[in-house]
DSSP file (Angstrom, degrees, kcal/mol; ACC not computed):
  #  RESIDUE AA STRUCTURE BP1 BP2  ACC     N-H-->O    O-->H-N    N-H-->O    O-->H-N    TCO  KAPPA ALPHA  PHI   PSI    X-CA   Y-CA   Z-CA
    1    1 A X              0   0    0      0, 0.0     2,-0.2     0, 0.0     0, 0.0   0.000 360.0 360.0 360.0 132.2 -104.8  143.1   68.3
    2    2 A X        -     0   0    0      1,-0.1     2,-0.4     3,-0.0     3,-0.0  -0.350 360.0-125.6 -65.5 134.2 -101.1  143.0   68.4
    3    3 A X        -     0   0    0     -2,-0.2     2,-0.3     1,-0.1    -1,-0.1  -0.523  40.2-101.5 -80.0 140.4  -99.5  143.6   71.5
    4    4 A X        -     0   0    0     -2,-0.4     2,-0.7     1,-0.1    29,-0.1  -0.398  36.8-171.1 -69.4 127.5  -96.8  146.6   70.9
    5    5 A X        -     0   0    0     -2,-0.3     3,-0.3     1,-0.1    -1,-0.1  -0.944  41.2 -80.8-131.1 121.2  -93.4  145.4   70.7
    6    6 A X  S    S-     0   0    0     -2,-0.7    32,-0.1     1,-0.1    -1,-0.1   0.058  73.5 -66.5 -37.6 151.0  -90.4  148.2   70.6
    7    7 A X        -     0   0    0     30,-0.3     2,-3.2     1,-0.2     3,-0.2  -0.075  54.0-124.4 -81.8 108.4  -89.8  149.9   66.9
    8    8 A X  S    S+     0   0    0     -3,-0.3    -1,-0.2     1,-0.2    -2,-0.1  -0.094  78.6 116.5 -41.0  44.1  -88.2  146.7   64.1
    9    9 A X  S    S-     0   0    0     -2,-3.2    -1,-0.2     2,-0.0    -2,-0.1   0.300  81.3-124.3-110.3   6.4  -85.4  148.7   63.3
   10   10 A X        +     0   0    0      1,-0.2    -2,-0.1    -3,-0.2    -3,-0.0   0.268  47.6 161.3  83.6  -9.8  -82.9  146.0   64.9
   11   11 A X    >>  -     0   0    0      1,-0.2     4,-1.6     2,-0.1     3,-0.6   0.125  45.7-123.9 -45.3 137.5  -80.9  148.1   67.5
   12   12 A X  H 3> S+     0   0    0      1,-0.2     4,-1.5     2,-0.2    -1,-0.2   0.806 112.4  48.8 -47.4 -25.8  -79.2  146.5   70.0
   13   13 A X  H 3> S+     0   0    0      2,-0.2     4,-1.3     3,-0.1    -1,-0.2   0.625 104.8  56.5 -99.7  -7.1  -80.8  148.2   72.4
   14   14 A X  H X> S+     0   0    0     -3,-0.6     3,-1.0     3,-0.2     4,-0.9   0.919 109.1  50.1 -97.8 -82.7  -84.2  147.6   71.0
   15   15 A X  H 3X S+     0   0    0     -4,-1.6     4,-1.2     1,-0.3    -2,-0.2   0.551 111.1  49.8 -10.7 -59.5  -83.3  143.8   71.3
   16   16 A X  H 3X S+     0   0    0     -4,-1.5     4,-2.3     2,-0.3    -1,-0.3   0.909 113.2  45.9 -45.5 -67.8  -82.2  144.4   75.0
   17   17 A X  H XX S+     0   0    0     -4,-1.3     3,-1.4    -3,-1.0     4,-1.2   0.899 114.6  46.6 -56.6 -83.0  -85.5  146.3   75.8
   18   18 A X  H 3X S+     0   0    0     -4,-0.9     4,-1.7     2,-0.3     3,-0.3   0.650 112.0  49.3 -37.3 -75.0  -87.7  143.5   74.0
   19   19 A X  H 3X S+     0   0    0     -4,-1.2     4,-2.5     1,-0.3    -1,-0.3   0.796 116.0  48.6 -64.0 -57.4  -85.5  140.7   76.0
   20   20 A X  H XX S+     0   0    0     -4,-2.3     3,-1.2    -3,-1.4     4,-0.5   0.951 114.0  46.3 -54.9 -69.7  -86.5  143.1   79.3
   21   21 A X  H >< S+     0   0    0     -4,-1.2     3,-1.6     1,-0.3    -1,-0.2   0.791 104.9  55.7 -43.1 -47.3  -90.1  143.3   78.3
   22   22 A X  H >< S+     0   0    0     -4,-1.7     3,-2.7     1,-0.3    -1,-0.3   0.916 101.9  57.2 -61.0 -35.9  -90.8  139.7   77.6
   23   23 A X  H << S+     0   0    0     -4,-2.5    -1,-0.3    -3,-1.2    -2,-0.2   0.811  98.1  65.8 -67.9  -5.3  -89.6  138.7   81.0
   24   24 A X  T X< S+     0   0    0     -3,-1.6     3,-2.6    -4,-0.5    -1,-0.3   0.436  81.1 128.2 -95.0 -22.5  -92.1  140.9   82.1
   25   25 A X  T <  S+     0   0    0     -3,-2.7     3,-0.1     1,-0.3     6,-0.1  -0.308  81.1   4.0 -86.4 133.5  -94.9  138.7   80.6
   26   26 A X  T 3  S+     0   0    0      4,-0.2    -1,-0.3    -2,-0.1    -2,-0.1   0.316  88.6 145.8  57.1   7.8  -97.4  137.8   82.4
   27   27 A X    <   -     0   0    0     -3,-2.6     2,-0.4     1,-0.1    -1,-0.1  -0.223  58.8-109.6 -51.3 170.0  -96.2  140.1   86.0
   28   28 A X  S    S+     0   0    0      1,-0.1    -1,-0.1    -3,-0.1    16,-0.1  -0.886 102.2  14.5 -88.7 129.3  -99.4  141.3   87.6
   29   29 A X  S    S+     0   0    0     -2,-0.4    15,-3.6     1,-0.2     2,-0.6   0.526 101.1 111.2  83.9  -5.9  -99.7  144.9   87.1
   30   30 A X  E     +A   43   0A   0     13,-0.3     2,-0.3    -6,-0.2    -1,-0.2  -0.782  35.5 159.0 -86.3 119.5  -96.9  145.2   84.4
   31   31 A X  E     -A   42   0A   0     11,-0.8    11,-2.2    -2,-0.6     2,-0.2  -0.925  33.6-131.7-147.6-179.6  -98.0  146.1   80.9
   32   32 A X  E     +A   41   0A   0     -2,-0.3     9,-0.2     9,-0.2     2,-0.2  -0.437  25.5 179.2-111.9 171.6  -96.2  147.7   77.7
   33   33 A X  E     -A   40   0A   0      7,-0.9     7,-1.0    -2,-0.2     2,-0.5  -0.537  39.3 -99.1 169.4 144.8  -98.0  150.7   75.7
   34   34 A X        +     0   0    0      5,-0.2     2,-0.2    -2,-0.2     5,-0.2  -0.507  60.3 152.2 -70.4 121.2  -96.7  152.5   72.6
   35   35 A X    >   -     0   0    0     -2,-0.5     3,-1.9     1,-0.0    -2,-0.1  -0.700  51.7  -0.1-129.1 167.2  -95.1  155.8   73.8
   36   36 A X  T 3  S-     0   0    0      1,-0.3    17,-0.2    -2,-0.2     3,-0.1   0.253 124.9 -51.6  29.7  38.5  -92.4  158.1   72.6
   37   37 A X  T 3  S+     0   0    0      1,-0.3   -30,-0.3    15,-0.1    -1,-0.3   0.261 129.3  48.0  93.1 -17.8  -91.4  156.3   69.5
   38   38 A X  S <  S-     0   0    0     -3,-1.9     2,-0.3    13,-0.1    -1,-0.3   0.076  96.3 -80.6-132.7-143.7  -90.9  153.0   71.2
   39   39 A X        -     0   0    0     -5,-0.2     2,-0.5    12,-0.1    12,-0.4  -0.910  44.3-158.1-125.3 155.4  -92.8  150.7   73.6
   40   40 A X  E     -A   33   0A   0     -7,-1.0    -7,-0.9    -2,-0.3     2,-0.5  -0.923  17.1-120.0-135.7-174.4  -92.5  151.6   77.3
   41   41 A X  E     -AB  32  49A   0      8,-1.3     7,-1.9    -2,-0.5     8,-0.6  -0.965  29.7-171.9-128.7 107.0  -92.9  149.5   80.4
   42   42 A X  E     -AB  31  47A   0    -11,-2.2   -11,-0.8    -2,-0.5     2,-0.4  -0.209   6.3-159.0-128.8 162.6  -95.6  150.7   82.5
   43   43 A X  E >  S-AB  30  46A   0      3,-0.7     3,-1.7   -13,-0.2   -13,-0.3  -0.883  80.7  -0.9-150.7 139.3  -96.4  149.1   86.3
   44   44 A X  T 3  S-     0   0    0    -15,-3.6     2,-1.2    -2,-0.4   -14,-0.2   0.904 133.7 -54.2  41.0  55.8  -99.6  149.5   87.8
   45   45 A X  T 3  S+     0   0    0    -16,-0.4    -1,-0.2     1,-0.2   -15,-0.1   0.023 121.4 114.2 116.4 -36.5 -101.0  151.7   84.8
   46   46 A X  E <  S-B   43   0A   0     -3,-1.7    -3,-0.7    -2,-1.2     2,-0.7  -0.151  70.4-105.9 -52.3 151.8  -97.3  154.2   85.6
   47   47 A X  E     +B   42   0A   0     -5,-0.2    -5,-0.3     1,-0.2    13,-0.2  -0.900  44.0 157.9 -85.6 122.8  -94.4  154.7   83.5
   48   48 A X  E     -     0   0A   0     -7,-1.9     2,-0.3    -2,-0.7    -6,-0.2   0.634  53.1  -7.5-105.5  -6.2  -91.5  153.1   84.3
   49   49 A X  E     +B   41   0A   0     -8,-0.6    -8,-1.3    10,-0.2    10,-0.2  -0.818  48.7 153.2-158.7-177.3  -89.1  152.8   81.3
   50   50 A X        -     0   0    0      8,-0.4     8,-3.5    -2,-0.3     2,-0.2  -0.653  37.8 -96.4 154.7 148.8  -88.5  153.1   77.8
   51   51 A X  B     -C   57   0B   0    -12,-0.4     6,-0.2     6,-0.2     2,-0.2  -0.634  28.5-148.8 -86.5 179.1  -86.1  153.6   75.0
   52   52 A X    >   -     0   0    0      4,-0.8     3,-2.6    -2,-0.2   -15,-0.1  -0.664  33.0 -98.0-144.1 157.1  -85.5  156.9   73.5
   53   53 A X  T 3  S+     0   0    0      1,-0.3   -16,-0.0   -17,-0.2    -2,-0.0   0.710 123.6  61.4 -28.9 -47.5  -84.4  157.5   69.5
   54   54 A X  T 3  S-     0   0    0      2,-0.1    -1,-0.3     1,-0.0    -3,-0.0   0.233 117.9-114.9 -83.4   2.1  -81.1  157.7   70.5
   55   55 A X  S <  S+     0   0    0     -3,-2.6    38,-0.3     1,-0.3     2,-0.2   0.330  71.2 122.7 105.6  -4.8  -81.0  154.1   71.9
   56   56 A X        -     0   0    0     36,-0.1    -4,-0.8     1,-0.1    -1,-0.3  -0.562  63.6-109.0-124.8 148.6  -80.5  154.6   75.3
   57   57 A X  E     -CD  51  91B   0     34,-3.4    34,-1.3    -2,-0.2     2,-0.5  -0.645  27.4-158.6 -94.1 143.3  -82.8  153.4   78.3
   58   58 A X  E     + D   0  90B   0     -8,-3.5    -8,-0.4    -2,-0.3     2,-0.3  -0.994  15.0 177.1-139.5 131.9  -85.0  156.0   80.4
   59   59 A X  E     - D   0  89B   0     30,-1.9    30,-0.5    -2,-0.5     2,-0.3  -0.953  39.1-132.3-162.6 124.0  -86.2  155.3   83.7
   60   60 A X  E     + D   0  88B   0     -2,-0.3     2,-0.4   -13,-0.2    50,-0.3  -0.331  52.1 170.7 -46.4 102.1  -88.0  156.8   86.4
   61   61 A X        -     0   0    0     26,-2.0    45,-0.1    -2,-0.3     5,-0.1  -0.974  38.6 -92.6-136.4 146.2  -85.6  155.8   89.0
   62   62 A X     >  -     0   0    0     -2,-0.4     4,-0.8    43,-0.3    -1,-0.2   0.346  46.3-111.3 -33.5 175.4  -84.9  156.7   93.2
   63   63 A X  H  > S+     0   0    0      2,-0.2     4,-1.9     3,-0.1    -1,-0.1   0.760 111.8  66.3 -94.4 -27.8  -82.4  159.7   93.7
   64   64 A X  H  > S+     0   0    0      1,-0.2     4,-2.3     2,-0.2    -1,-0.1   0.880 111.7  29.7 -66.6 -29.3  -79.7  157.5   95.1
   65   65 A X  H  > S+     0   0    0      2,-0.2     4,-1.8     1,-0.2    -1,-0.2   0.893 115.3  62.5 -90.2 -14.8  -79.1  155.5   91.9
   66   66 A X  H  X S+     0   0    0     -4,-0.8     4,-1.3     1,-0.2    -2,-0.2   0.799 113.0  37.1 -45.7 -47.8  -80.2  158.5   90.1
   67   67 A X  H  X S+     0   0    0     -4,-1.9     4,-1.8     2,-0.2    -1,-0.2   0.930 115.5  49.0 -69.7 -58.7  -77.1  159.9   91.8
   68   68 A X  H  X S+     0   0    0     -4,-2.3     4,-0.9     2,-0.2    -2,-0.2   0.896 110.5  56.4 -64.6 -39.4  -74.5  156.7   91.7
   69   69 A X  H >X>S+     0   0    0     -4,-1.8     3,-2.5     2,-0.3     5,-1.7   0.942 110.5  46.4 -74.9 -71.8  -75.4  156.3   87.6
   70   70 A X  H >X5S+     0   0    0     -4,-1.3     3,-3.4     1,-0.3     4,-0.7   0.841 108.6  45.2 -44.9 -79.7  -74.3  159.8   87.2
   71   71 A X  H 3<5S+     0   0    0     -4,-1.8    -1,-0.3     1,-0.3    -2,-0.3   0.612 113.2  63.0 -71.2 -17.6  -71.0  160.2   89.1
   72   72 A X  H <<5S-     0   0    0     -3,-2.5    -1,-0.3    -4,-0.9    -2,-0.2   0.849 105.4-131.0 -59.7 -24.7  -70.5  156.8   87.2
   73   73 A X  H <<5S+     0   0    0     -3,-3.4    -3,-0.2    -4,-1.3    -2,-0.2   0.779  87.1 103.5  76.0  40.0  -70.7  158.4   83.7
   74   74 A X  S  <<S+     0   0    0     -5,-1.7    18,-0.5    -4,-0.7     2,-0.3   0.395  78.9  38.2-119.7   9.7  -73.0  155.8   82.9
   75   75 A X  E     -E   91   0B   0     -5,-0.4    16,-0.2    -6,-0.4     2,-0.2  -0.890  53.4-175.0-130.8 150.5  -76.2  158.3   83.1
   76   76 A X  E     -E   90   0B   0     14,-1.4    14,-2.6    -2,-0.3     3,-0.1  -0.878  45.5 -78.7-142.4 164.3  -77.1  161.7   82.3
   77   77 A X  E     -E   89   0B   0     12,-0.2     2,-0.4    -2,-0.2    12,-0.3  -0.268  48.8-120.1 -38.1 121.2  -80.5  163.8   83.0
   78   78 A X  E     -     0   0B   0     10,-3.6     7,-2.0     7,-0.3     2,-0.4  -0.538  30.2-156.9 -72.7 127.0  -83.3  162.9   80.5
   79   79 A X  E     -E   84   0B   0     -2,-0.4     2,-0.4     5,-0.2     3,-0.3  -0.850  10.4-163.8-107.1 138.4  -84.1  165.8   78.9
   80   80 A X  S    S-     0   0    0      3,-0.8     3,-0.4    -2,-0.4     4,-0.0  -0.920  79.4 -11.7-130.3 124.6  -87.7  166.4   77.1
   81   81 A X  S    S-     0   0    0     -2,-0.4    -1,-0.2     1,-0.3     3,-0.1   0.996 133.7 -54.5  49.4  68.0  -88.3  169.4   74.4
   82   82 A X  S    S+     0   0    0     -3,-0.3    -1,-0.3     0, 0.0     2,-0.2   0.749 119.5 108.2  47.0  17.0  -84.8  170.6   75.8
   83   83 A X        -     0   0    0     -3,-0.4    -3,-0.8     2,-0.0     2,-0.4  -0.721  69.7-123.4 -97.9 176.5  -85.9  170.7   80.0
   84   84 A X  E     - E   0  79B   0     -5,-0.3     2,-0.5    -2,-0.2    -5,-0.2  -0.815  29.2-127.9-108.9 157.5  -84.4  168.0   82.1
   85   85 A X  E >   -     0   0B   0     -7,-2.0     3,-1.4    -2,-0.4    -7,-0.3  -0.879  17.9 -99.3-130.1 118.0  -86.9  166.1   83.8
   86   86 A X  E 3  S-     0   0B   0     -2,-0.5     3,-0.1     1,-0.3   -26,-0.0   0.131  99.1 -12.1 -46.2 118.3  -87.3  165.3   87.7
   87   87 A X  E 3  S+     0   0B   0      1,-0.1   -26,-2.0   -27,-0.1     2,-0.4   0.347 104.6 119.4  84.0  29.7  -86.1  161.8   88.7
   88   88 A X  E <   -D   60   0B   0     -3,-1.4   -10,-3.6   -28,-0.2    -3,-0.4  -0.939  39.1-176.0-127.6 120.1  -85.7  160.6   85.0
   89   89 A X  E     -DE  59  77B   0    -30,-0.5   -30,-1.9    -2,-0.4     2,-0.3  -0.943  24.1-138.0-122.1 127.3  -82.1  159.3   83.5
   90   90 A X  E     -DE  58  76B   0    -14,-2.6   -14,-1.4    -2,-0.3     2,-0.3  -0.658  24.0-163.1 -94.0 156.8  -81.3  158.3   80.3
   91   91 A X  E     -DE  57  75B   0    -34,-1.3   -34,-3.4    -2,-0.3   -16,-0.2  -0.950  11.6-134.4-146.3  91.9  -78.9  155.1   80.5
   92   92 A X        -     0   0    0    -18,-0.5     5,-0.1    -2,-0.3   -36,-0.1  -0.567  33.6 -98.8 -67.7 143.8  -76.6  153.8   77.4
   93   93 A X        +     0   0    0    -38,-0.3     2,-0.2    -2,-0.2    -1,-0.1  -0.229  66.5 150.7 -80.9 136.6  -76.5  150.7   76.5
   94   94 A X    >   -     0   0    0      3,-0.3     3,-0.9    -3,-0.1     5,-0.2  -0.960  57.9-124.0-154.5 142.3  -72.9  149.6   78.3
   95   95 A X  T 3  S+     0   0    0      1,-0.3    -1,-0.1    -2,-0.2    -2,-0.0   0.620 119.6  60.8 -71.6 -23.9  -71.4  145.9   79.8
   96   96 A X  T 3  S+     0   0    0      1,-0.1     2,-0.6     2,-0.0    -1,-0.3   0.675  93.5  61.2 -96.0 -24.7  -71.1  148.5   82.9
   97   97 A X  S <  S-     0   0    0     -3,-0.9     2,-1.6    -5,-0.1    -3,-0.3  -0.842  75.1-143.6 -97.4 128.9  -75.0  149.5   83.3
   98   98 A X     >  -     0   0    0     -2,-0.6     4,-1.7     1,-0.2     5,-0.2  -0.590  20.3-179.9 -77.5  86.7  -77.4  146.5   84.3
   99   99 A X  H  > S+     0   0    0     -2,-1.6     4,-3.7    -5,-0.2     5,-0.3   0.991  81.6  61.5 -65.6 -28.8  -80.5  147.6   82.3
  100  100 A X  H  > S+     0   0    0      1,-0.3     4,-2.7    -3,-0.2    -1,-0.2   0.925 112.8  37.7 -30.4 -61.9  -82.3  144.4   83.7
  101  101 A X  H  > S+     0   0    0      1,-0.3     4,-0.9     2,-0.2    -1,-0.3   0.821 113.8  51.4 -70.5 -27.6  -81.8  145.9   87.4
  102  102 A X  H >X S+     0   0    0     -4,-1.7     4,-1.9     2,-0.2     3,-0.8   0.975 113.5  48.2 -83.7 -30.7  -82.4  149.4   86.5
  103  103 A X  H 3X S+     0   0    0     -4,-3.7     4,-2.6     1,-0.3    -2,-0.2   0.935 113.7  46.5 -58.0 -45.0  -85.9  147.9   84.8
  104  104 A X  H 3< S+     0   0    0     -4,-2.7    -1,-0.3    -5,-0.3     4,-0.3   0.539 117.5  43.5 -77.6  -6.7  -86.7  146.0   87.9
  105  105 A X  H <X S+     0   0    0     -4,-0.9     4,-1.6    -3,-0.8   -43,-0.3   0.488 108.3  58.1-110.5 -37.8  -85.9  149.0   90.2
  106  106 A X  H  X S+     0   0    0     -4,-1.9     4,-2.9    -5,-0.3     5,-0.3   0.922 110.0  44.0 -76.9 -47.0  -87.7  151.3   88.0
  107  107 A X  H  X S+     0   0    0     -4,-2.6     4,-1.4     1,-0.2    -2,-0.2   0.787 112.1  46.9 -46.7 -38.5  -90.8  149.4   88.4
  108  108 A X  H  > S+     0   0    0     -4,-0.3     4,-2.1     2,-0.2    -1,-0.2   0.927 109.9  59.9 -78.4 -41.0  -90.7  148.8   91.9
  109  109 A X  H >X S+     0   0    0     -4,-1.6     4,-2.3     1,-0.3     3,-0.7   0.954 110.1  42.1 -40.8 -65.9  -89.8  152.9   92.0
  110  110 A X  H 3< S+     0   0    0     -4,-2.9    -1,-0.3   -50,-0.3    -2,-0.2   0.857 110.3  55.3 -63.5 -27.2  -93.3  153.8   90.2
  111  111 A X  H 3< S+     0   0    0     -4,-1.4    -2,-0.2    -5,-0.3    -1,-0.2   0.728  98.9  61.0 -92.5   1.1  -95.1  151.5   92.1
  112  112 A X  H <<        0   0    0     -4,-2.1    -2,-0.2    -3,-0.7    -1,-0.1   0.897 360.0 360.0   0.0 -90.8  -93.8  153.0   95.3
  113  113 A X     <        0   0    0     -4,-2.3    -1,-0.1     0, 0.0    -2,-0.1   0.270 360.0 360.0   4.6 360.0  -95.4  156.1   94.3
């Protein structure tokens, strides 16, 4: 079986995400699985990231960057069937947001938990 690799449609940000995943290969306790259109990035069995339709990376992340991301205007609340949803930020792809750190943060975040 083929391991799931985010949706061939070429995005940049699907490139990005795939670059993020692969470094991921072989972590202990890091694994992929097809969600929400996409692939998402899972840590001990948890979700910790993904990309969304619209391109943009969403990750279960602390309240303090949850906080700095927003007042940057580099974040806004991930919203799901129109609610926002509790510690979860969508992130466009920007020279000014690190998704690499928000990936590695987001992991550590769920495995926290």
């Amino acid at each position: 079986m083929r391991e799931p690799t985010p949706d061939d449609e070429g995005s940049e940000a699907d490139a990005v995400f795939r670059d993020i995943l692969a470094s991921y290969a072989g972590a202990g306790g890091v694994t992929t699985k097809a969600m929400f259109g996409s692939v998402a990035l899972l840590a001990d069995g948890h979700l910790a990231a993904f990309v969304d339709r619209r391109g943009r990376f969403v990750a279960k992340l602390p309240e303090a960057t949850r906080v700095r991301l927003q007042a940057a205007g580099l974040a806004v609340p991930m919203e799901m069937a129109g609610r926002p949803t509790k510690e979860w930020v969508a992130v466009a792809l920007s020279p000014d947001a690190d998704w690499w750190a928000l990936a590695d943060e987001a992991v550590g975040f769920v495995r926290d938990r």
